[in-house]
C-alpha positions as CSV (number, residue, x, y, z in Angstrom):
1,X,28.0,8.7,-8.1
2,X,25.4,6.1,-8.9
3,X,25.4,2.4,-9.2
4,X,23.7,0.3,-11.7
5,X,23.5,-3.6,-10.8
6,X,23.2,-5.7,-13.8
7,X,24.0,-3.7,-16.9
8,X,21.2,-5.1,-19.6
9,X,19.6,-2.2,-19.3
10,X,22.1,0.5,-19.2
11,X,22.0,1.8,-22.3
12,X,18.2,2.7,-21.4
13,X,19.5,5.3,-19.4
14,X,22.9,5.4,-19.9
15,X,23.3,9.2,-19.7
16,X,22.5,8.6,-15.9
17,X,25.0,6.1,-15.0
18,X,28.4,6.4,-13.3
19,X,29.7,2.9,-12.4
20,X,27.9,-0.7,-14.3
21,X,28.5,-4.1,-13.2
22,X,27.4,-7.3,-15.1
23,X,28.5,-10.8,-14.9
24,X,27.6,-11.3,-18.9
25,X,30.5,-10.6,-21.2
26,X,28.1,-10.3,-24.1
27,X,26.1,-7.3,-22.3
28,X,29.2,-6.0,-20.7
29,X,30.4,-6.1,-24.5
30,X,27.2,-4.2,-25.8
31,X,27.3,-2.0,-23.0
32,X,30.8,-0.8,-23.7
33,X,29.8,-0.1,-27.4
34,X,26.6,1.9,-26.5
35,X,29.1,3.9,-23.8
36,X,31.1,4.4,-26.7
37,X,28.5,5.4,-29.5
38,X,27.0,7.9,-27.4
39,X,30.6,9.5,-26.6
40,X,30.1,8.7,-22.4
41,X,33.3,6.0,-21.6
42,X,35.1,8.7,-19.6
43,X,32.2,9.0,-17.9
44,X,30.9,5.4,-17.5
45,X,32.9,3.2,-15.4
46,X,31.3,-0.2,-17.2
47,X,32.9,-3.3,-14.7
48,X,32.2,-7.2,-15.8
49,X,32.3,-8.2,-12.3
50,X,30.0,-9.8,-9.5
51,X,28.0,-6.6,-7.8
52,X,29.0,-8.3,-4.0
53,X,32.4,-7.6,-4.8
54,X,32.4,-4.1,-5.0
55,X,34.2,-2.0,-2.8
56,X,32.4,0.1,-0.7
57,X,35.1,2.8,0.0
58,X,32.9,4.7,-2.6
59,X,29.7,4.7,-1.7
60,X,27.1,5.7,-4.3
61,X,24.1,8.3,-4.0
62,X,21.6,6.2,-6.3
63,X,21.6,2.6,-6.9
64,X,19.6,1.0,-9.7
65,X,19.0,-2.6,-10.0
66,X,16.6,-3.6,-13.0
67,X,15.8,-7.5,-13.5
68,X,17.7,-9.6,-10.6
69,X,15.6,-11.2,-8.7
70,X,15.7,-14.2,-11.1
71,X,19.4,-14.4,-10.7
72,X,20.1,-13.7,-7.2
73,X,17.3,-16.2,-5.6
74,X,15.5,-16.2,-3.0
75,X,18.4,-17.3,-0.4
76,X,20.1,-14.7,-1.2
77,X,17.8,-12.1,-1.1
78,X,19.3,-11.1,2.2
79,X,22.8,-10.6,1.2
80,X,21.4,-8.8,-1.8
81,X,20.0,-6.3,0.1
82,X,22.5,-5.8,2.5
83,X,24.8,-4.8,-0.3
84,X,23.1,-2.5,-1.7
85,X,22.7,-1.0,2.0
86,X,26.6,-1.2,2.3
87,X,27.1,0.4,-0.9
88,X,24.7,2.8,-0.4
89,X,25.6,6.3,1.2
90,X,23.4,7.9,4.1
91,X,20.5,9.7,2.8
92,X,21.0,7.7,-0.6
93,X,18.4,6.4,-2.8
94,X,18.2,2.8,-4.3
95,X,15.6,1.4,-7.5
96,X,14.5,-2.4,-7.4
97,X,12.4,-2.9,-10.8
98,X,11.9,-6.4,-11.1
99,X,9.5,-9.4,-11.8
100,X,7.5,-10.8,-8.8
101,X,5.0,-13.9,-7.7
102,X,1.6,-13.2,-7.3
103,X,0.8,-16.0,-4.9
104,X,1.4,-15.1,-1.4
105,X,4.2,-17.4,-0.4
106,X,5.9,-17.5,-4.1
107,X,5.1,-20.7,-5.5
108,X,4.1,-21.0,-9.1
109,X,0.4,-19.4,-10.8
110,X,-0.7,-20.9,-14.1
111,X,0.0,-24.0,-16.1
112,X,3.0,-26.3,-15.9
113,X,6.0,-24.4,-17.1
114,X,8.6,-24.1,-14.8
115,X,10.4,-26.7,-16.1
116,X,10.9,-25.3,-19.3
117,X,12.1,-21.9,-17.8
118,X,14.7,-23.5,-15.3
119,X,16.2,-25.7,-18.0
120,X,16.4,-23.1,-21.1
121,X,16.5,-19.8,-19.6
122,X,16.7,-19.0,-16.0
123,X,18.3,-22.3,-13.8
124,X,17.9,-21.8,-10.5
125,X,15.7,-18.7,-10.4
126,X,13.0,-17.7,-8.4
127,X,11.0,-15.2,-7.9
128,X,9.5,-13.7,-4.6
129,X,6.4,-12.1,-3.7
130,X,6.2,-8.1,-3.5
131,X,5.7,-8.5,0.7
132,X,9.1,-10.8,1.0
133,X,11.1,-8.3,-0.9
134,X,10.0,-5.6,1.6
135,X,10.4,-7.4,4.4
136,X,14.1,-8.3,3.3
137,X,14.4,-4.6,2.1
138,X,13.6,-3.4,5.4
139,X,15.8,-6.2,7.4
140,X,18.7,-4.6,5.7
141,X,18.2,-1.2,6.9
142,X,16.8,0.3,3.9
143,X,13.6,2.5,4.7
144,X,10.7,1.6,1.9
145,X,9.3,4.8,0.6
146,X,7.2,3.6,-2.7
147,X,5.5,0.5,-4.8
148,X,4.5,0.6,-8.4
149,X,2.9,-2.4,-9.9
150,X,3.5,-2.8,-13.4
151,X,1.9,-5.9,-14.6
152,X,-0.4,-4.3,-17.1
153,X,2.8,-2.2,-19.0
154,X,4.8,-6.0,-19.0
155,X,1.9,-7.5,-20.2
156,X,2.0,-5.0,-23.2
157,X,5.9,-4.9,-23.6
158,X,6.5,-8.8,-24.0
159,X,3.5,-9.4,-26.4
160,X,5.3,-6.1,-28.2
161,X,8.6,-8.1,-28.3
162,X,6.8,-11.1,-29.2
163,X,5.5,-10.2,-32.4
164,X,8.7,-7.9,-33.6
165,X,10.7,-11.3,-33.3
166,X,8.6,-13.0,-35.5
167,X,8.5,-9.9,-37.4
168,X,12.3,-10.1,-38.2
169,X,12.9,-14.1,-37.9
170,X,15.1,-14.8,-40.6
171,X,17.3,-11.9,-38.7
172,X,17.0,-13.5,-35.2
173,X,17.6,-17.4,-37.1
174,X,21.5,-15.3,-38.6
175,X,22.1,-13.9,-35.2
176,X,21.5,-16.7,-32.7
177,X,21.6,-20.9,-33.0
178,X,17.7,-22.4,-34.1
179,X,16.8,-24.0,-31.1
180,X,17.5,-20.5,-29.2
181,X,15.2,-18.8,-31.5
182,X,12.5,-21.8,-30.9
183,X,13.3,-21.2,-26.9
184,X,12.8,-17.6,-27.0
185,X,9.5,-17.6,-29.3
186,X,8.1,-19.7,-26.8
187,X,9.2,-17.8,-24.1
188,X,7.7,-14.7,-25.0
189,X,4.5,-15.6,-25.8
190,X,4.0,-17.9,-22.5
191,X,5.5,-14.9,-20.7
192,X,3.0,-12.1,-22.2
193,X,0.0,-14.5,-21.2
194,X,1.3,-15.2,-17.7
195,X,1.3,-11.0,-16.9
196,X,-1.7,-10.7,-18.7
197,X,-3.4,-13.6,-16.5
198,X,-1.6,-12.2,-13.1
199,X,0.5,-15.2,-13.0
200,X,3.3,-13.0,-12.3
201,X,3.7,-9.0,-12.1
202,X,6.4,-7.1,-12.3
203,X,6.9,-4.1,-9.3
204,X,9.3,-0.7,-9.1
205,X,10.4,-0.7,-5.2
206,X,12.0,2.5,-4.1
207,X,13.7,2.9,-0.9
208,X,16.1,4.7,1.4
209,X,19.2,4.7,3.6
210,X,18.1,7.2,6.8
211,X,21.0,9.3,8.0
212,X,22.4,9.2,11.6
213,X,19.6,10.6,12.8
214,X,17.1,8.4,11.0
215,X,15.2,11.3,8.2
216,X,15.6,11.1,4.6
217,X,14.7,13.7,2.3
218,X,12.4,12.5,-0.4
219,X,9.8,13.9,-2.1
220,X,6.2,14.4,-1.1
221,X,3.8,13.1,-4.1
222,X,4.5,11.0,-7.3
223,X,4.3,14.4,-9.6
224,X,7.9,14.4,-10.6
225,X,7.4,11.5,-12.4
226,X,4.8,12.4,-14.9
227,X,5.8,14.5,-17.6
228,X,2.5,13.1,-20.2
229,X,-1.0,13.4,-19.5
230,X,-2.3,10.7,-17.9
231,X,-5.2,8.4,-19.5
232,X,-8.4,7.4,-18.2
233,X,-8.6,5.0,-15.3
234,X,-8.1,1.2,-16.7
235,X,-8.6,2.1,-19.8
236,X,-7.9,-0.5,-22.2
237,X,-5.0,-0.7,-24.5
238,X,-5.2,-2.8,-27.8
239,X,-2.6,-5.9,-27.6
240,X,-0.3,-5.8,-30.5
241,X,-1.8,-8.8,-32.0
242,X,-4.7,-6.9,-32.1
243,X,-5.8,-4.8,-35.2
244,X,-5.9,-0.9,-34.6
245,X,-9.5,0.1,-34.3
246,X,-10.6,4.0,-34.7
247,X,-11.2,4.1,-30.8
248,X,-7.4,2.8,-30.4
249,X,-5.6,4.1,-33.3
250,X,-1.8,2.4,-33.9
251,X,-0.8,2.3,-30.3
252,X,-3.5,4.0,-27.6
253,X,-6.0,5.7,-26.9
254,X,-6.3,8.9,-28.7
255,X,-7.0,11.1,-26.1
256,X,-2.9,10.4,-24.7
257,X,0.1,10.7,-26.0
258,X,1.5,7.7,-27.4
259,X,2.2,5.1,-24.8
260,X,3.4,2.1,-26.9
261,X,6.0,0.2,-25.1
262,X,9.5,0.3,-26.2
């Protein structure tokens, strides 16, 4: 059975997903629709309820967790992980993909902004540098197995999200309240510069819970993850503000496959 903490981002793999929990009716809404599209809510249990309070008479063999650390803080990065180690059987896997500080002891990179982000879209988070959420990890009995930085693919993906909101305005203006709209234009675009600088980055964590005797079975290289031929070293993709050049075409290189972020 596998776990997925915060549900935003279920329907991005929702064929993979046993049990979702989410404290955000809208999501937990959306989720339950994208359950139901797709013909999966007998197999999806989709829960609107806080992940500490999930009982760990079933323990799970995977646990995902995609986007927290804002929400949880760094106080409770502790009890965060120690859940996930309670919930998580012996020999079990667990996922961390989420935004992290470049500076060393997680204060701020970059121009004044932080006010603006607490007040309109994340009060009270924080976020904490890669080597604090290992040490944490580790404290809670989870054994670190693997790091991916992602800065470079973030960078890419907001400035993507950037320009299809002001692609489809008069859309997001009918769906939401004007000064939301304002908020999130704003926060896109100061976002997308902030990974592109290195203000921030964004890192996949992956980790285990050793059995009795203290192995884990896990695999050996990074091959099962790549299913597209890779591109060059640091090459360069075009931002999406950019016009397509013959080198680039619409969305890469054109030696890959495309790459453009979803």
């Amino acid at each position: 059975m596998d776990l997925a903490i915060s549900i935003a981002w279920l329907i991005c793999a929702i064929w993979l997903i046993v049990v979702g929990v989410n404290l955000s009716e809208q999501q937990y809404a959306a989720a339950l629709e994208a359950a139901a599209s797709a013909g999966l809510s007998d197999r999806i249990d989709i829960q609107l309820r806080h992940y500490c309070d999930l009982d760990d008479a079933k323990l799970f063999d995977r646990i995902v967790s995609v986007g927290m650390y804002e929400h949880v803080g760094l106080d409770n990065l502790p009890a965060y992980f120690q859940t996930v180690h309670r919930l998580l059987r012996p020999g079990g896997v667990f996922l961390n993909h989420g935004i992290v500080s470049t500076d060393a002891a997680g204060r701020p990179r970059g121009p004044p902004g932080g006010e603006f982000i607490e007040r309109h879209v994340f009060p009270g988070g924080a976020v904490p540098h890669l080597s604090r959420v290992l040490v944490e990890l580790s404290a809670a009995g989870l054994e670190f197995a693997d790091a991916e930085d992602l800065r470079p693919h973030y960078a890419l993906t907001l400035q993507h999200w950037s320009r299809r909101l002001e692609e489809r305005l008069p859309d997001a203006y009918a769906a939401a309240r004007p000064e939301v709209v304002r908020i999130w234009r704003v926060f896109l675009a100061g976002m997308a510069c902030a990974f592109e600088r290195g203000w921030l980055s964004i890192a996949q964590v992956q980790a285990f819970k050793p059995l009795a005797d203290g192995s884990v079975r896990r695999p050996w290289t990074r091959d099962h993850q790549y299913i597209c031929p890779s591109i060059p070293v640091m090459a360069r993709f075009p931002s999406p503000f950019e016009p397509a050049s013959a080198e680039f075409g619409a969305t890469g290189p054109s030696s890959s496959a495309s790459m453009e972020p979803p």
